[in-house]
Each structure stands twice: as C-alpha cells, then as structure tokens.
N, C-alpha and C positions, 0 to 999 in steps of 0.2 A: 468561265469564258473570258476572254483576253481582251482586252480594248479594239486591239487591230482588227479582233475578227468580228466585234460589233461592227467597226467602219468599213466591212466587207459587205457584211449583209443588212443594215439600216437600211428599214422600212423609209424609203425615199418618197414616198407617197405624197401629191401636195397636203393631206388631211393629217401627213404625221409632221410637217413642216411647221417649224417655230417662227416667228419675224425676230429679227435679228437689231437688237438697243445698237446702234452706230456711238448714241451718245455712251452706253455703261461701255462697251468695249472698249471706247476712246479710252475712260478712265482706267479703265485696266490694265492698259498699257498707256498710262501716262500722258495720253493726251486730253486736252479740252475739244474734241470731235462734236458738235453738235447731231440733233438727231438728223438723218440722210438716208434717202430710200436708194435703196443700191441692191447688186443684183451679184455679185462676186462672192459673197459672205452670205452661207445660209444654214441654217441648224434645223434637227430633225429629235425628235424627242427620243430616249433610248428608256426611257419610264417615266411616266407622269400621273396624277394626280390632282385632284380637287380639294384645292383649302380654301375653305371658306367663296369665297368668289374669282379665283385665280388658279389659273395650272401652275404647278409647279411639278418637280421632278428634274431629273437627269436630260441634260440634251450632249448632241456633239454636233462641234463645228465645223464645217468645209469653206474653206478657199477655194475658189475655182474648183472644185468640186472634190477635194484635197481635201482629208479628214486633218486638220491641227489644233482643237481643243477639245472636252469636255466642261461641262458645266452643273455643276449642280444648288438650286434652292427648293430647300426642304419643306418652307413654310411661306405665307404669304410677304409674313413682314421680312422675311427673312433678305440677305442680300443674295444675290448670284452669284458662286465663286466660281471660279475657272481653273484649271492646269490646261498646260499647254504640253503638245506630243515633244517638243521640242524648242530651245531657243532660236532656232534657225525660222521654226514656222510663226513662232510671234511676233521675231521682226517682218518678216513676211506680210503679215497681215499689217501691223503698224504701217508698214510704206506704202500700203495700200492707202491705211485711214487717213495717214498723209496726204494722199491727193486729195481728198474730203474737206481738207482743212486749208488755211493759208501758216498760220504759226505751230510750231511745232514746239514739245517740252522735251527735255533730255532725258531723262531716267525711262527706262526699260525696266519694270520691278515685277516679275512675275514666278507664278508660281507651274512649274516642271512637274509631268507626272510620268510614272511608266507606261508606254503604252503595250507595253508588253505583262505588264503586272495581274492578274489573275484579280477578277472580283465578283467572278457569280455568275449565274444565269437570271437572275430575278432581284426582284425590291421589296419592300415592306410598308405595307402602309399601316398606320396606324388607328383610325376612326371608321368607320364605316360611309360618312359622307366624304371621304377623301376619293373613295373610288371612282376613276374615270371608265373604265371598262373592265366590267364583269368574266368576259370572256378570256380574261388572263389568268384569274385562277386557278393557283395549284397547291394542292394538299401533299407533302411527302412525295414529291414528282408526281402526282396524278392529280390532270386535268380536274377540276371540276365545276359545280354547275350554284351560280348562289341561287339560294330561292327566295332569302327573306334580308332584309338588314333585321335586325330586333333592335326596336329604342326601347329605350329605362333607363336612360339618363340625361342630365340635362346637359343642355346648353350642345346638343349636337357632338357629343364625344364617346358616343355609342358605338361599342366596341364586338359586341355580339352577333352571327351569323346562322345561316338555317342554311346548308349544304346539302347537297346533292352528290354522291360519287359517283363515277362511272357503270360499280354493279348494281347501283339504284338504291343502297344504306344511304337513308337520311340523318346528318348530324348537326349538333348545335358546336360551335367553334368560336372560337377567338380570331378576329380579323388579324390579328398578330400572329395566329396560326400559319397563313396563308403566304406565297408566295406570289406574286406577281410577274410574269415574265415578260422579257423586254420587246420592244417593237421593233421585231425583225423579219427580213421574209426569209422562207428556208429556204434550201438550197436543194 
C-alpha cells in the first residue's frame, strides 16, 4: 500500500486522532515554536501501539486537511521522526508555525519521503503488551482472533500468543508472527 492511498482512506475518526507537539514540529523545521493549541495541523495514527505507558506507532500529518508528513516513533524513549510528502508542504506548514511565533530561525533541514513509495499494508509489533488493538490481527492475510497473551517472561517482553483462526484451529505463535493492519476505513 502506497502512502497516498493511506492519505485517501485514514480512519479520520476523533478516537484515531493524535494531538499534534506545535513545540517538536517547531523544531523540526527549525524553529523555537512553543507548545500552542491550534486547529490547522492534525494527525491520525496509521499503526500504533502500547510501550510501556505511551502510544507510539506511525501517524500522518494534514495541513488544512492536506496529507504532508508521516511520522514514525517506535519506542517510548524513542524521538519522533518525520518525512515530509514534499518541500513545498514543509514550508507550508512552517509559515504556518510562523504565525505561532514572533522570531523565526533560517534553516529548513528536513527529511523528504516518497509518497508514492510502497510499504505494506501492516506493522509489527514486537511484545505482547505493545498491543493496542487486538482486532487487527493477521496471520498470513487471514484475519484472526487473539485469545491469550502467554507470559514467561520477565520484565513484560512476553512474546507468545494463543490464536484463534478463522476455521476455528487454535495456535500457539509468535507475536512477531502476526501482522497488524493499518487504521483505515475501506472503501
């Protein structure tokens, strides 16, 4: 699946909606933006997950309701990174953050991605307490059903699963088995 056609069909849902750092975007594009409740700039999660006490996962970005970045942090401590669909849409949102601000910095230093580039239809999570919702996995393209996390391991890095398939064969798996797919409404 294609970026653009994620920004076609993203679950716009308010329940799949992220709030949007005014301050970490600032610095993304270079400026010192403080934090600012604003309503122009809003992201929606395209996969996310539970680390430890924080979602994390994949989001993308709308300007005026204009898909122009992606985002992804994988862990809690992890930072945010960003690509943007285009130079044109970062400075875009910069002149935006600009109104936000009174001083402005020079450099524009960002990181450009394809938004045509090809990356899946799903995610991966790795732990079993990472899971935000159950009702995304998939085994080998088919749907299926978790029944158990299995712990036996410490410190919450329990990796093991008790599945459900569609014809009703119950299996033991690896949560690295499993795919995750993205929050999207069909068409």
């Amino acid at each position: 699946m294609k970026l653009i056609e994620i920004a076609q069909r993203i679950d716009k849902a308010e329940n799949n909606q992220d709030w949007v750092d005014t301050q970490e975007l600032g610095k993304e594009l270079g400026l010192d933006v403080p934090w600012k409740e604003q309503d122009r700039i809003k992201s929606y999660w395209i996969g996310n997950w539970y680390c430890t006490d924080t979602y994390v996962g994949w989001k993308m970005y709308f300007f005026d309701d204009k898909p122009v970045a992606v985002s992804s942090q994988l862990g809690r401590k992890s930072n945010e990174e960003y690509e943007w669909f285009n130079l044109q849409l970062a400075k875009e949102v910069k002149e935006y953050l600009l109104t936000l601000i009174l001083d402005e910095e020079e450099s524009l230093n960002v990181s450009i991605c394809d938004i045509n580039e090809e990356i899946g239809n799903s995610f991966k999570i790795s732990f079993n307490g990472q899971i935000l919702n159950k009702d995304r996995a998939v085994l080998n393209g088919e749907k299926v059903e978790i029944l158990e996390e299995i712990r036996n391991k410490p410190y919450g890095i329990d990796d093991e699963l008790k599945i459900k398939l569609l014809n009703g064969d119950v299996r033991h798996v690896n949560v690295n088995d499993l795919d995750f797919s993205f929050h999207l409404v069909t068409q």
